[in-house]
LUMMARLO-134500 format. One record per residue (C-alpha): residue in one letter; z, y, x. Coordinates in nm, 4 decimals, padded with zeros to 6 digits, m for minus. Each point is the difference from the previous one (the first is absolute). Layout:
BEGIN
  aa         Z         Y         X
   A         Z         Y         X
...
END
This chain:
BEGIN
  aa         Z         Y         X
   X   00.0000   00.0000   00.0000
   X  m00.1102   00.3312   00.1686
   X   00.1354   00.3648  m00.1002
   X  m00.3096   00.2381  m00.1351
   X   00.1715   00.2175   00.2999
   X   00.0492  m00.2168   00.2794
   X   00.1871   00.1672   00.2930
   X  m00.1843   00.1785   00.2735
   X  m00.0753  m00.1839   00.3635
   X  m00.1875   00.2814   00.0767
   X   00.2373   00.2939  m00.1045
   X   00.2277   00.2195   00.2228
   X   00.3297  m00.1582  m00.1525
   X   00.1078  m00.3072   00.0513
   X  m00.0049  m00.2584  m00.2354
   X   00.3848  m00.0171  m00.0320
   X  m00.0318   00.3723  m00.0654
   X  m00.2519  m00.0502  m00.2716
   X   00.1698  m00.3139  m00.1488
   X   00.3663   00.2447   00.0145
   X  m00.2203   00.3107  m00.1643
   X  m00.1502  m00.1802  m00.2948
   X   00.3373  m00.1834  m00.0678
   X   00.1524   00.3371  m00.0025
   X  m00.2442   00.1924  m00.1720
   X   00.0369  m00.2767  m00.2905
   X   00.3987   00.0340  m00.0079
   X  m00.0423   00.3934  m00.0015
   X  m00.2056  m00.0556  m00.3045
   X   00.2069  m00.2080  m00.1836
   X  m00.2524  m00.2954  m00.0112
   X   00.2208  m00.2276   00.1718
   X   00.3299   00.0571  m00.1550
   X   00.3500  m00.0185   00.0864
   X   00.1941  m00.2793   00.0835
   X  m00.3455  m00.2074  m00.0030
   X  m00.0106  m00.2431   00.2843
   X  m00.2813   00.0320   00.2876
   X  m00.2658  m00.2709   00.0614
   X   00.1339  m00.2404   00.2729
   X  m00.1498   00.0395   00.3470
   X  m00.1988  m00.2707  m00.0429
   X  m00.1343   00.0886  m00.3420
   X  m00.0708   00.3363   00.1141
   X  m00.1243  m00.0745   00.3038
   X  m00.3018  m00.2776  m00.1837
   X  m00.0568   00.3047  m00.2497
   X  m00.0513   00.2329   00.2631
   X  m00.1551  m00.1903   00.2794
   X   00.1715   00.0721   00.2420
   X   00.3404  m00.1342   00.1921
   X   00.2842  m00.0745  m00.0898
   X   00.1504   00.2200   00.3050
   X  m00.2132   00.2681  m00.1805
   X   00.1507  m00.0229  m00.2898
   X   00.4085   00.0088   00.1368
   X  m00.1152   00.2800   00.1870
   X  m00.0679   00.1863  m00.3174
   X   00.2471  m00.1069  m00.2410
   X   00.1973   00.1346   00.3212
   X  m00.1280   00.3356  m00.0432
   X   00.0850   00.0141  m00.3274
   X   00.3308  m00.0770   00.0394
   X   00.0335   00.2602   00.2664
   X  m00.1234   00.2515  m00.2701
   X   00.2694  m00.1459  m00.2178
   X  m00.2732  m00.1092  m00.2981
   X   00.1124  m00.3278  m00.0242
   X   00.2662  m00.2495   00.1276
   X   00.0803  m00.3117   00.1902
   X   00.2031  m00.2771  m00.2162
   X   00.1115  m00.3075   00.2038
   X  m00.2203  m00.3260  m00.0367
   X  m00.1577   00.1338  m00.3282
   X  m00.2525   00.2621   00.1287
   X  m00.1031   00.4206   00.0034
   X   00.0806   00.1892  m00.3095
   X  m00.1045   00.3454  m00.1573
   X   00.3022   00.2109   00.0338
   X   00.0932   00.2403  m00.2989
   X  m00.0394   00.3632   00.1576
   X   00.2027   00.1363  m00.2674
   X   00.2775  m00.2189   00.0156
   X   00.0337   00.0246   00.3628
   X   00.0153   00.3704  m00.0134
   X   00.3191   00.0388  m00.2833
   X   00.1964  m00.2816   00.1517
   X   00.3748   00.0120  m00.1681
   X   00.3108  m00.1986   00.0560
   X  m00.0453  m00.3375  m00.2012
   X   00.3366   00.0003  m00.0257
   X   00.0532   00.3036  m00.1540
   X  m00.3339  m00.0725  m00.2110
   X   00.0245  m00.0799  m00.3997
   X  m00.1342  m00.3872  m00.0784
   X  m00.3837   00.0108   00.0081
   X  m00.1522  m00.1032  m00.3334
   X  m00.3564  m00.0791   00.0351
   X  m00.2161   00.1004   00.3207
   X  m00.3422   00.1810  m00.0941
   X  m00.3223  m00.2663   00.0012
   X  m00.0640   00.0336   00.3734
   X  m00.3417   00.1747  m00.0663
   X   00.0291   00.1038  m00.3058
   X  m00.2167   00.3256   00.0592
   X  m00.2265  m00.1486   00.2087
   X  m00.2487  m00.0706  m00.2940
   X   00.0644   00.3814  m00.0877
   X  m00.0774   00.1115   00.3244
   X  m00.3326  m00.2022  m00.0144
   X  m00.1181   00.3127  m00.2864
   X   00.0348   00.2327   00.2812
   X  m00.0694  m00.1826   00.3067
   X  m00.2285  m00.2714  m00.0437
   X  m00.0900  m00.2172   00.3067
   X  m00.3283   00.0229  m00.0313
   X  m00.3131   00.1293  m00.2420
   X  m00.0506  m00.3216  m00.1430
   X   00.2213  m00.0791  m00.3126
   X   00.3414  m00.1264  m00.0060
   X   00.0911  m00.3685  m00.1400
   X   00.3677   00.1317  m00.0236
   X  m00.1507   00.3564  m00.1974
   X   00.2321   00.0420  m00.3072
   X  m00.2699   00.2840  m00.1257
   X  m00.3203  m00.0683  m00.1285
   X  m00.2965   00.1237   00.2671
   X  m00.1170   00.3393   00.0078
   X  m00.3484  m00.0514  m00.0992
   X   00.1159  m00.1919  m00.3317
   X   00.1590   00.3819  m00.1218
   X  m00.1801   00.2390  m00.1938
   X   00.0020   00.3450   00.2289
   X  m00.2448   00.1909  m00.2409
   X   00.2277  m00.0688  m00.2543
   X   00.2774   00.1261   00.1717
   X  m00.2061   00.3335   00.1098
   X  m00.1367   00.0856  m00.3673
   X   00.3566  m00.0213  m00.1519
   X   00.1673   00.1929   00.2837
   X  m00.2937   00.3055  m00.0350
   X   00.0860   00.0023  m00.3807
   X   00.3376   00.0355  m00.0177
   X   00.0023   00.2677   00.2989
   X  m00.1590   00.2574  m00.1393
   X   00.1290   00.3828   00.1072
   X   00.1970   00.0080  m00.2804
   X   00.1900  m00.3496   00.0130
   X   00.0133  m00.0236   00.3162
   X   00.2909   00.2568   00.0648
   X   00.1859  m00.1236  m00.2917
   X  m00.0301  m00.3274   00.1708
   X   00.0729   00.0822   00.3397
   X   00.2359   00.3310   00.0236
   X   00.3180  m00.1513  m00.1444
   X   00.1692  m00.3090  m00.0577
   X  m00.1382  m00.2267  m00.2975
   X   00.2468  m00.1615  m00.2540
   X   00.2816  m00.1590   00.1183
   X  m00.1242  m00.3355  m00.1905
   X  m00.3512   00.0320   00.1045
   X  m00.3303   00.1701  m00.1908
   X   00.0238  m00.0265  m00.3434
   X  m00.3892  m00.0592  m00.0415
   X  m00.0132  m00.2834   00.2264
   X   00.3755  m00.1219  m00.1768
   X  m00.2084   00.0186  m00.3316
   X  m00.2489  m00.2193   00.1163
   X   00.1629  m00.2270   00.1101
   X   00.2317  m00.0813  m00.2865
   X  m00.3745  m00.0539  m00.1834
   X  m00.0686  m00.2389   00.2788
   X   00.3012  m00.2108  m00.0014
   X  m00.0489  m00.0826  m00.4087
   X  m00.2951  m00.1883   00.1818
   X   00.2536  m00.1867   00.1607
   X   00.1824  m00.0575  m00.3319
   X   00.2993   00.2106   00.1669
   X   00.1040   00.3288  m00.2333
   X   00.1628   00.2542   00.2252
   X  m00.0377   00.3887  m00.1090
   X  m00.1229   00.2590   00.2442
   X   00.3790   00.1313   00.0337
   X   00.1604  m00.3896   00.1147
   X  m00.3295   00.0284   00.3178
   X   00.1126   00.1406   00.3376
   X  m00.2933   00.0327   00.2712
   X   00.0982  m00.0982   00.3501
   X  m00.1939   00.0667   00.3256
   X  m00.1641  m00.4023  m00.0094
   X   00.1526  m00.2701  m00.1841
   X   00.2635  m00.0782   00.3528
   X   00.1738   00.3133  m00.1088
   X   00.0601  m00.1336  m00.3567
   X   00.1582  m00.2707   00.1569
   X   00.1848   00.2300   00.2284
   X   00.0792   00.2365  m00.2497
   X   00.1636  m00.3041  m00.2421
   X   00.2040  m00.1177   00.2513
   X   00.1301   00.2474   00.1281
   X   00.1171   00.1338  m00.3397
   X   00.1431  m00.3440  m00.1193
   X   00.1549  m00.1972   00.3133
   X   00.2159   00.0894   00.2497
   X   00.0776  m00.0799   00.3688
   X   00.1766  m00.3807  m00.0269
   X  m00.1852  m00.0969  m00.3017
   X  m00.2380  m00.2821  m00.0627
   X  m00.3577   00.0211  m00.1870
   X  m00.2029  m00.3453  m00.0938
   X  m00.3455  m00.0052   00.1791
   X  m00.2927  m00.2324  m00.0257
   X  m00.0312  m00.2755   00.3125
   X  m00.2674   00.0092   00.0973
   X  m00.0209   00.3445  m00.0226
   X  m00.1439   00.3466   00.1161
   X   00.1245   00.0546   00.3783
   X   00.0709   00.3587  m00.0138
   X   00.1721  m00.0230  m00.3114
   X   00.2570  m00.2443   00.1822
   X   00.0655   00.2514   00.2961
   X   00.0020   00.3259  m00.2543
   X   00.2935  m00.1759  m00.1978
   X   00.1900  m00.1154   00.3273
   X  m00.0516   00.3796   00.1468
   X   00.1810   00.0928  m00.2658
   X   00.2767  m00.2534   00.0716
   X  m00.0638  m00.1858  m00.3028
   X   00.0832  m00.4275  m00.0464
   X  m00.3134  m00.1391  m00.0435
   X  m00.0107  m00.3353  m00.2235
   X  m00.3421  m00.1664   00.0364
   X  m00.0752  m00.2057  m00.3269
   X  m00.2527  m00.2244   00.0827
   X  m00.3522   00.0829  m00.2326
   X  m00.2359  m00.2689  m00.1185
   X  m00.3252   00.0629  m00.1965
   X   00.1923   00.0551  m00.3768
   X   00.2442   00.2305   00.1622
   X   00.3180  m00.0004   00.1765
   X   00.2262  m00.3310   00.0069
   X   00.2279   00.0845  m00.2449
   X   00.2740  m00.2311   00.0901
   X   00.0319   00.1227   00.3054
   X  m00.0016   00.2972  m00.0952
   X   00.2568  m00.0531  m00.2325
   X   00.2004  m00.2138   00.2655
   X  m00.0299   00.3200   00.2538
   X   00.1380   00.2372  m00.2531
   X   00.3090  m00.2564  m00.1237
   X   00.0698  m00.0484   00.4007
   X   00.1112   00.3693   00.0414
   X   00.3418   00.1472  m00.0789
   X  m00.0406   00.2115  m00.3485
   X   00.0311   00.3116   00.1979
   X  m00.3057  m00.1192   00.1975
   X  m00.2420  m00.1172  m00.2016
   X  m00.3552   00.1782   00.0076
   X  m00.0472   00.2569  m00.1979
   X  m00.4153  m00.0099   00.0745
   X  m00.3080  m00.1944   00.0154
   X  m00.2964   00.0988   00.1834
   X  m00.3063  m00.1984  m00.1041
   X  m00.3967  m00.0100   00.0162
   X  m00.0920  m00.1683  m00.3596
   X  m00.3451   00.0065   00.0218
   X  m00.2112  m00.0803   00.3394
   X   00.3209  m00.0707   00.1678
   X  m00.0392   00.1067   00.3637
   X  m00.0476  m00.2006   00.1715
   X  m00.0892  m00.3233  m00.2121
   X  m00.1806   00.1673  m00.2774
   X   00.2052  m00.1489  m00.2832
   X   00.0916   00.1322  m00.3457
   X   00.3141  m00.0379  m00.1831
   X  m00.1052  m00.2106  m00.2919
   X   00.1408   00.0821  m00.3587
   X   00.2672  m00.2323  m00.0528
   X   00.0879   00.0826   00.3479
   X   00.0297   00.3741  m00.0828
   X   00.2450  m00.0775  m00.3170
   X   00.2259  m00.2474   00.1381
   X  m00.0048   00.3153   00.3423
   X   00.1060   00.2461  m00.2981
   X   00.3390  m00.2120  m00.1031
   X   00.0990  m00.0576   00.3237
   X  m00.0113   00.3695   00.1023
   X   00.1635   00.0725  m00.3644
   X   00.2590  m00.2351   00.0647
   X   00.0747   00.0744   00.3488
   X  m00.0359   00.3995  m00.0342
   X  m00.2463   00.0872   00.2429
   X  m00.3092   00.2092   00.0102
   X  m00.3953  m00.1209   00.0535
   X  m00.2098   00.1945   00.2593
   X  m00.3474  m00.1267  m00.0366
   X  m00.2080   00.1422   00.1856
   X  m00.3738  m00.0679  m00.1313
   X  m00.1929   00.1527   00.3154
   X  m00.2972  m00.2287  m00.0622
   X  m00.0239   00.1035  m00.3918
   X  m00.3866   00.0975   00.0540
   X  m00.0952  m00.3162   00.1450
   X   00.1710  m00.1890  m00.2534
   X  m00.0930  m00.0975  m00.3636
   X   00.1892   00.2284  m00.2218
   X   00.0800  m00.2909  m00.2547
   X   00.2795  m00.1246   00.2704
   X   00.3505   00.0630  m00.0931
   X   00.1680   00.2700   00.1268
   X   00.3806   00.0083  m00.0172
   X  m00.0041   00.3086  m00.1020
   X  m00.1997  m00.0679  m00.3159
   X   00.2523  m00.2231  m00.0866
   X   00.2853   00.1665  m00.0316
   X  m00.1049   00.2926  m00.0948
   X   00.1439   00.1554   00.3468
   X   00.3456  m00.0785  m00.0787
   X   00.0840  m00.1668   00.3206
   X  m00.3522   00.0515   00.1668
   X  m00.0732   00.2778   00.2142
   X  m00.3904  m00.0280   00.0374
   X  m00.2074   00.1820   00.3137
   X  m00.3555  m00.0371   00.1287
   X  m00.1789   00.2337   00.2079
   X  m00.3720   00.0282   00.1258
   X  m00.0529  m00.0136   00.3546
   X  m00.0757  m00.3944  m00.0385
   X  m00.3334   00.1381  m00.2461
   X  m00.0603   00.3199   00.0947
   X   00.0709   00.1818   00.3167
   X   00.3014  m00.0744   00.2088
   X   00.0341   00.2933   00.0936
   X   00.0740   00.2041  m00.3182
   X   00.3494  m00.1829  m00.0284
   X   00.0318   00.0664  m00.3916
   X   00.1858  m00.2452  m00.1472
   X   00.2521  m00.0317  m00.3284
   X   00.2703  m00.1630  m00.2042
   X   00.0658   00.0051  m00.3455
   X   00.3983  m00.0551  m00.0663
   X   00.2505  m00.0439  m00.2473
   X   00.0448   00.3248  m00.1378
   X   00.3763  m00.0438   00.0697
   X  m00.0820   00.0445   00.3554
   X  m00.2594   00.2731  m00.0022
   X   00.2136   00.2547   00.1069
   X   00.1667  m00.1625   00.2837
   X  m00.3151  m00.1465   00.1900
   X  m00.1356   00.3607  m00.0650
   X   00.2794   00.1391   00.2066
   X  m00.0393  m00.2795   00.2808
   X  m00.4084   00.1320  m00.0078
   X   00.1712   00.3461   00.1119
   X   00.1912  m00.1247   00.2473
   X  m00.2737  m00.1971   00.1855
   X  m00.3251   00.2414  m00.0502
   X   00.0996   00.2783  m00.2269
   X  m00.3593  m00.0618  m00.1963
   X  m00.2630  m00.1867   00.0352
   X  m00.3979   00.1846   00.0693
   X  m00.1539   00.0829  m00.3496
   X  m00.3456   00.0980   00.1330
   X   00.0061  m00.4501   00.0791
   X   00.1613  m00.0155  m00.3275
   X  m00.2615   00.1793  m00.1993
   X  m00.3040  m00.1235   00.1943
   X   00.1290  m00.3274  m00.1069
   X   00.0287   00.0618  m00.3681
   X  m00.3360   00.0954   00.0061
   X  m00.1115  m00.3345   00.1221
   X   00.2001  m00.1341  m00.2638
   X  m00.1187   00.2082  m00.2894
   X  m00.3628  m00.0519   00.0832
   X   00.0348  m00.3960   00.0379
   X  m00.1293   00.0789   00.3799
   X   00.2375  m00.1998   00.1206
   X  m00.0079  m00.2943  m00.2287
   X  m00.3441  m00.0619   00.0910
   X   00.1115   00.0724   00.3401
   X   00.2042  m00.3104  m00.0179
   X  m00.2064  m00.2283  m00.2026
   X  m00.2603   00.0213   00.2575
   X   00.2789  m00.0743   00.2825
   X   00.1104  m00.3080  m00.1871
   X  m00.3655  m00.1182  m00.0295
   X  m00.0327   00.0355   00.3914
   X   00.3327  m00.1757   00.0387
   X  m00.0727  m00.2722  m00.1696
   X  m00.2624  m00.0838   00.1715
   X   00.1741   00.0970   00.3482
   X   00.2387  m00.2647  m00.0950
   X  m00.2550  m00.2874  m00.0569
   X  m00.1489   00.0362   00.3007
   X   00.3729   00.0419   00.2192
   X   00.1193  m00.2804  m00.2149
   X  m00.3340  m00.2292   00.1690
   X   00.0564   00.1150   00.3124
   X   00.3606  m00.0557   00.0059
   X  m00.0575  m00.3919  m00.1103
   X  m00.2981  m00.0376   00.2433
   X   00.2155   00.0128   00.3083
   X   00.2925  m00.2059  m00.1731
   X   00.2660   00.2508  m00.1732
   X   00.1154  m00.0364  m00.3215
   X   00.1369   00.2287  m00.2920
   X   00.3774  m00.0456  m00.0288
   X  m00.0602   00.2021  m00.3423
   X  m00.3070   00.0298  m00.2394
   X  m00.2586   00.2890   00.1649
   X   00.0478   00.3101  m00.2293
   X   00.0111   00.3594   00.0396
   X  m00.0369   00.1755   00.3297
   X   00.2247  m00.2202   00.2131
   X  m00.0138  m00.3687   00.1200
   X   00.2854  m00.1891   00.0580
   X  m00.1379  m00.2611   00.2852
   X   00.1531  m00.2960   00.1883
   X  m00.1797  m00.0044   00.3580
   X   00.1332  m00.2949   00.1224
   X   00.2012   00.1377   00.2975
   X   00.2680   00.2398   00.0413
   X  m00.1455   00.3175  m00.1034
   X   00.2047   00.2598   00.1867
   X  m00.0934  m00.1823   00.3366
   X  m00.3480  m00.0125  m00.1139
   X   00.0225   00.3730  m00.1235
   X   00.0807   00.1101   00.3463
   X  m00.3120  m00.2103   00.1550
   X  m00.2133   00.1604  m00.2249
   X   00.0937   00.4082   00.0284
   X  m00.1297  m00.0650   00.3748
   X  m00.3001  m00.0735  m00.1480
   X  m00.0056   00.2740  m00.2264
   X   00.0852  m00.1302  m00.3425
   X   00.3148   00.0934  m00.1423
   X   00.1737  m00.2748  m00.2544
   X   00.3003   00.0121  m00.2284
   X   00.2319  m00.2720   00.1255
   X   00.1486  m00.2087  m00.2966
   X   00.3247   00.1098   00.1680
   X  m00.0216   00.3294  m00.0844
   X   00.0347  m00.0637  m00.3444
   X   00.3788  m00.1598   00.0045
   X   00.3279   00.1940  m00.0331
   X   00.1079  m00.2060   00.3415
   X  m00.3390  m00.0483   00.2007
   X  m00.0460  m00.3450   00.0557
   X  m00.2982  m00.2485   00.1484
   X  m00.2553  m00.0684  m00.2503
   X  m00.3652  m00.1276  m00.0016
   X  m00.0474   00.2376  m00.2758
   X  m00.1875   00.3555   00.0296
   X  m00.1348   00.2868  m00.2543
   X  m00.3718   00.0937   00.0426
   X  m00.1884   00.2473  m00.1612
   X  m00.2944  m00.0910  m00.2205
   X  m00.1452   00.3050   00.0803
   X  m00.0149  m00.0403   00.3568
   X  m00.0371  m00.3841   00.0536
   X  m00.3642  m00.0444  m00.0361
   X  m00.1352   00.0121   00.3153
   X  m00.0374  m00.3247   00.1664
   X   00.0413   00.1067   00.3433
   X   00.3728   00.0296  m00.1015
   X   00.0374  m00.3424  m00.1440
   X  m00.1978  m00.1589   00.3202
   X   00.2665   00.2071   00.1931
   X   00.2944  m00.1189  m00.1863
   X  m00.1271  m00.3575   00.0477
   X  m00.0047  m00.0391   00.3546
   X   00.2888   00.1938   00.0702
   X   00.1968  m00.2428  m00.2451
   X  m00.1073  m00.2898   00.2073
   X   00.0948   00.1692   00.3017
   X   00.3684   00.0773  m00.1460
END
């Protein structure tokens, strides 16, 4: 197996010093993530072709520039920059609850920093040339006309967001069979702030919060920045396992118990699932009879049909605190997102909103309405879903022609795959090449070894990647 970048005989540094500089260069970016382990010298060495020497030498010079670190008989690790740099007195330390997923952000950092021009396996967006930037353009120039546009821009908008676009979307969720009026919606700079936002306003420091395992990676290390107990409930294709759920909420002292869910219900990331009716119901008691709130966030509602259930629909948003945004259809960039509420909590998540942003920009806000009004953006997305499903046939062949297999039924934008070898080992083999993957570990509350990995639809077509992932498998 050769790198598409093979180092340099020829070149004025070494080849230790190149092997040391693209090691680094990868750590700096977050591509390689903390606390992963190193390839061995031997592995590294084969992948590289050079010596083994070669390769001490380097993983030498990186420890030297303190990037990674030594353990005894078990091999070179990443080092964590931050933690190195706030070290405390363990002693004098509180308990740690749950440790952030060790690169959680590394699949964030990917929007910003890609490894190369080509697109990403790991990519949780869809690709740029699937979105609609005419679109975009026409319903920015109309609502930023002379007049508007100083309304829009010279002072802060309503604390609860534009009441066009709040209007509009209470007309869109009836779609959805979900009845929330324009006054119980709060928009939020990108769905992640809804989350943020709901959090923050109903859990505190100490307290613990059901989440979906698998389940999104940054969500995990949001909820343990905030110093939260995370309970993982395992999630199959109806839903989450309600007797363990159940069994997780009955194991903590009264005073403890979790006063929050966080789900995906529809095109769970990252297996694609949907929580199935009965499923939904029997969710409903439990929360009802264990006093605890739903957070389901439906980030994936355009991709989705809208016939699925939808907590929220279902109870009438007693319990349900619903939020979707647009980046994952639109542009990722706009970050305009929602969440309609229980109107009991309107006022309270409004005041969090000032806290955190003071407003959120109603030029987006408007611009989006528009698209809205003038079924622009439905179309928008009925032509993406057309292009996905066929994006999906043809991963889904390629996948099964080099021997993975679907650990979940192939829907939505994401692919839940089983590669046959451990995927963060193999996920570090590949980034050298210049393909960036999304580990199966990634997606537990406690990182763990898996076979499993997420792949994008999307960005899984090309058959140079597959090839790729094939012979670097064999290699592993």
């Amino acid at each position: 197996m050769n790198s598409p970048s093979p180092l340099s005989r020829q070149s004025d540094a070494t080849l230790t010093e190149q092997l040391s500089s693209r090691f680094a260069e990868h750590i700096r970016q977050h591509l390689i993530a903390p606390g992963a382990r190193l390839p061995s010298v031997r592995e590294c060495a084969r992948r590289h072709g050079v010596s083994p020497y070669t390769v001490v030498a380097a993983y030498d010079q990186l420890l030297a520039q303190g990037l990674v670190e030594s353990r005894k008989q078990r091999g070179f690790f990443v080092r964590d920059q931050r933690r190195s740099a706030a070290l405390v007195d363990e002693s004098s330390a509180p308990p740690a609850r749950m440790a952030a997923p060790v690169s959680a952000t590394m699949l964030v950092r990917s929007m910003f920093q890609p490894p190369g021009s080509r697109p990403m396996p790991g990519l949780g967006t869809l690709p740029m040339d699937w979105l609609d930037l005419p679109m975009l353009s026409t319903a920015l120039r109309r609502v930023s006309g002379a007049a508007q546009l100083g309304a829009l821009s010279l002072q802060y908008g309503e604390p609860a967001g534009d009441m066009r676009l709040r209007r509009v979307l209470s007309l869109r969720l009836t779609d959805l069979g979900v009845k929330a009026a324009p006054e119980q919606i709060i928009t939020t700079l990108g769905a992640t702030q809804a989350l943020d936002i709901v959090t923050r306003s109903l859990l505190r420091a100490g307290d613990s919060v059901l989440v979906d395992e698998p389940g999104w990676s940054i969500e995990f290390a949001r909820l343990a920045a905030l110093g939260l107990r995370v309970l993982p409930v395992p999630r199959g294709d109806d839903g989450p396992d309600l007797t363990v759920m159940q069994h997780l909420i009955e194991a903590q002292k009264p005073h403890e118990r979790p006063r929050l869910y966080v789900t995906v219900s529809v095109l769970h990331n990252p297996t694609g699932a949907s929580l199935s009716l009965g499923h939904a119901h029997r969710l409903l008691k439990l929360a009802q009879a264990h006093d605890f709130h739903i957070l389901e966030d439906d980030t994936y509602a355009h991709l989705a049909p809208a016939h699925l259930p939808r907590l929220a629909a279902l109870d009438a948003l007693e319990r349900t605190i619903y939020i979707s945004g647009f980046s994952k259809i639109l542009v990722p960039n706009w970050r305009v997102g929602f969440m309609a509420v229980p109107p009991g909590l309107v006022d309270r998540l409004i005041d969090t909103k000032l806290l955190t942003s003071l407003t959120t920009p109603s030029l987006m806000e408007q611009a989006l309405a528009h698209c809205l009004e003038q079924g622009l953006l439905r179309r928008h997305a009925e032509r993406v879903v057309q292009k996905l499903d066929a994006a999906r046939a043809r991963s889904v062949k390629l996948a099964e022609s080099v021997g993975c297999r679907f650990a979940a039924p192939p829907r939505g934008l994401f692919g839940w795959v089983d590669a046959g070898v451990d995927t963060e080992r193999l996920s570090h083999a590949m980034v050298d090449q210049g393909w960036l993957l999304a580990p199966g570990s990634l997606f537990h509350a406690t990182p763990r070894p898996t076979t499993l990995m997420r792949i994008n639809f999307a960005t899984t077509q090309d058959a140079t990647f597959w090839q790729a992932l094939e012979r670097t498998r064999e290699a592993i």
